[in-house]
Phi, psi and omega in degrees: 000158186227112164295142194240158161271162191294309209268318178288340154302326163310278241289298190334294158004295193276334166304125190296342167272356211283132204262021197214054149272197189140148190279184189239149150257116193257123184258136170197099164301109205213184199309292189250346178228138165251149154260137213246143152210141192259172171262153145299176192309310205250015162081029192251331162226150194260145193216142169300120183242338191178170205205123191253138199267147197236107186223156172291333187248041169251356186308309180281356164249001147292254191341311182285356187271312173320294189305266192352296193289344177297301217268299155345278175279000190050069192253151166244324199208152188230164195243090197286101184307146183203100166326084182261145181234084197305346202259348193189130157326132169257124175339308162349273171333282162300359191270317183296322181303326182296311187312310218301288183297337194274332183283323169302312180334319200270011175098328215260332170270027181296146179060013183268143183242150179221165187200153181246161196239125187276142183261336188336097184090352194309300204298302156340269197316312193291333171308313172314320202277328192288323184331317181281339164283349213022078147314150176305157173292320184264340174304308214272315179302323183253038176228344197261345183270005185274280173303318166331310201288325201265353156295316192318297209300296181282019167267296170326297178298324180313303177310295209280351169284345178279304175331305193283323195289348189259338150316298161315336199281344201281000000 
């Protein structure tokens, strides 16, 4: 896997000759579950899509469900949810990267480009919104790690799309 800065993953994206369109994967990396959400064709919205049950030793059967949904979904790149915390490295923080390194490790994702995402409040806010259905506990945990992903995921894109309309307006 390869890291990118946020606005050059787009940008690539947007380029006309470019062999690598193709959508996102909006990531939001928890304990026991990742929540998954994709972009449409043209990157402008994030849809929920599935919640990967998350263990160390499910890792090399993670990374082959990725290669799948890459081929699947025309996927180029994921958008990785990322705790930033200006005052301290956050536990978080750190969990995401291990997951990161542990999905290069196994190989199977060589040349897939990724980028972090401030995550902030994602997981919270969706709690908030449910909270009022009283859903079973583990339902309401993989809808809340579903959407987390898909706030991360239409935060990015919102951005970097505003980002590109005001690069043309120039």
């Amino acid at each position: 896997m390869q890291y990118v800065k946020p606005l050059n993953l787009f940008q690539n994206l947007l380029k006309p000759n470019a062999l690598e369109r193709g959508r996102l994967l909006g990531l939001d990396v928890g304990d026991k579950y990742v929540g998954l959400a994709v972009s449409d064709i043209d990157n402008k919205i994030a849809s929920p899509l599935s919640v990967l049950i998350r263990k160390k030793t499910n890792i090399d059967l993670m990374a082959s469900d990725f290669q799948s949904l890459i081929s699947e979904l025309s996927l180029v790149g994921f958008i990785v949810g990322y705790p930033y915390d200006r005052q301290r490295l956050a536990r978080d923080a750190t969990q995401v990267k291990l997951f990161i390194d542990d999905l290069s490790k196994t190989g199977k994702l060589d040349g897939v480009k990724y980028t972090f995402w401030d995550e902030c409040f994602t997981s919270k806010n969706v709690e908030l919104l449910l909270k009022p259905l009283s859903l079973n506990p583990v339902l309401a945990k993989t809808i809340v790690d579903k959407f987390a992903a898909v706030q991360i995921l239409q935060a990015y894109l919102d951005y970097a799309n505003r980002k590109e309309k005001l690069e043309k307006a120039r």
